[in-house]
N, C-alpha and C positions, 0 to 999 in steps of 0.2 A: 815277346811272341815266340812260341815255340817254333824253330826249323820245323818245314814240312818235308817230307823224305820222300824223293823220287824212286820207283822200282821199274826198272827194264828188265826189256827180254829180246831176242830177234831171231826169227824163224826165217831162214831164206829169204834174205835179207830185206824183210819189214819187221821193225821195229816199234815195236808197243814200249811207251811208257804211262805210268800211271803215278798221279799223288791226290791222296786220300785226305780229305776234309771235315771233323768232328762240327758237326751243327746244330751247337748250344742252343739257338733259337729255337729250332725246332724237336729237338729233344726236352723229355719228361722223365729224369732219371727216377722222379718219386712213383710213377706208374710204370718202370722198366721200357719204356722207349727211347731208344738212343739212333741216332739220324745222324747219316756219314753222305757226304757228295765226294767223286771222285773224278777226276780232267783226266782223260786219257789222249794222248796222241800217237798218233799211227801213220810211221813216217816209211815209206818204200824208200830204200837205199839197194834194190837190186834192180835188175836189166829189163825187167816184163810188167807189163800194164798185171795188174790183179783186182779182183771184185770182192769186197766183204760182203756173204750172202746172211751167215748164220752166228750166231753168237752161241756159249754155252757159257755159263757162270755158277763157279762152286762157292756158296758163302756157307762159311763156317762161325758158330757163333763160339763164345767164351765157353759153354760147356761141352764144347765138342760136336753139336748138331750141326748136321750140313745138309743146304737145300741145292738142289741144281733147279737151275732155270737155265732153260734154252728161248732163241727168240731169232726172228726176222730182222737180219739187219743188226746199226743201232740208231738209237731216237730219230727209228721211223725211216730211216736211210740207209742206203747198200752204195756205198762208195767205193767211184773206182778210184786208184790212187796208180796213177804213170808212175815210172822212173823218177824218183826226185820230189813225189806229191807226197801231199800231208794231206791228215786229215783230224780234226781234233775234236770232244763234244764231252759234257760235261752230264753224271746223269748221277747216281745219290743211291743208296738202301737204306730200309731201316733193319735195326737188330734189337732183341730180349736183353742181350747183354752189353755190360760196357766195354768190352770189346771184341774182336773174332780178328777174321783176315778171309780174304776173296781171292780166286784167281778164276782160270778159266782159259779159253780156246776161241779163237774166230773163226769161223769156217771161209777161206776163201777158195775163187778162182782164177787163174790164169785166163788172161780174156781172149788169147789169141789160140790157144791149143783146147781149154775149155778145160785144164785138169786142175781137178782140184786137191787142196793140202789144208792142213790147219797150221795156226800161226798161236804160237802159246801167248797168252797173259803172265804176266808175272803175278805170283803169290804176292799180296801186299795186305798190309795192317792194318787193321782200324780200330784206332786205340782214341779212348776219352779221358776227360778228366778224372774220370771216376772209374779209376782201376782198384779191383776187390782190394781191399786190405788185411787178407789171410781171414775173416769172419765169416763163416755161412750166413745165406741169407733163409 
């Protein structure tokens, strides 16, 4: 079984990590769908309660195309995370090709002053079994 590779990042001290999941099952390489789930946790290691309100997500595919989606929350949730909280939830895209790479920004805020920052995503991978083998399609 191939290593899964963890990517961090930490923006004033909450720390996003992310590892990305190829989902054979529900990928169709002979129709160009390929299906990635990713576990993200989001762990506060600074001094201030914060609120994740807004998410933004850049997915870029194998040829270079990139969609932004922005969103409320994640899966439906704006969690607050104290000093020392975590928070973790597991959510998937699909992609044209067999492979790209995601990152992206949280939008939070500070629950007792009300200001808000963004908190980076790390750039991470999303690689299949089915990496082009220098042929056009």
């Amino acid at each position: 079984m191939a290593r899964k590779e963890e990517f961090s990042a930490t923006t004033r001290g909450i720390r996003v990590t992310v590892r990305a999941f190829y989902l054979a099952d529900q990928s169709e390489p002979e129709s160009g769908q390929y299906v990635w789930a990713y576990r993200v946790e989001i762990a506060n290691t600074g001094r201030e309660t914060v609120q994740l309100l807004r998410r933004t997500w850049r997915i870029t595919d194998g040829l270079g195309r990139t969609q932004t989606v922005h969103g409320a929350g994640v899966i439906g949730e704006t969690p607050v995370l104290e000093p020392g909280g975590r928070f973790e939830y597991t959510s998937g895209t699909p992609l044209g090709t067999a492979s790209g790479f995601m990152q992206g920004a949280y939008h939070m805020v500070v629950t007792d002053s009300g200001e808000s920052f963004d908190v980076d995503i790390p750039a991470f991978s999303l690689d299949s079994p089915h990496q082009p083998s220098g042929r056009v399609h």
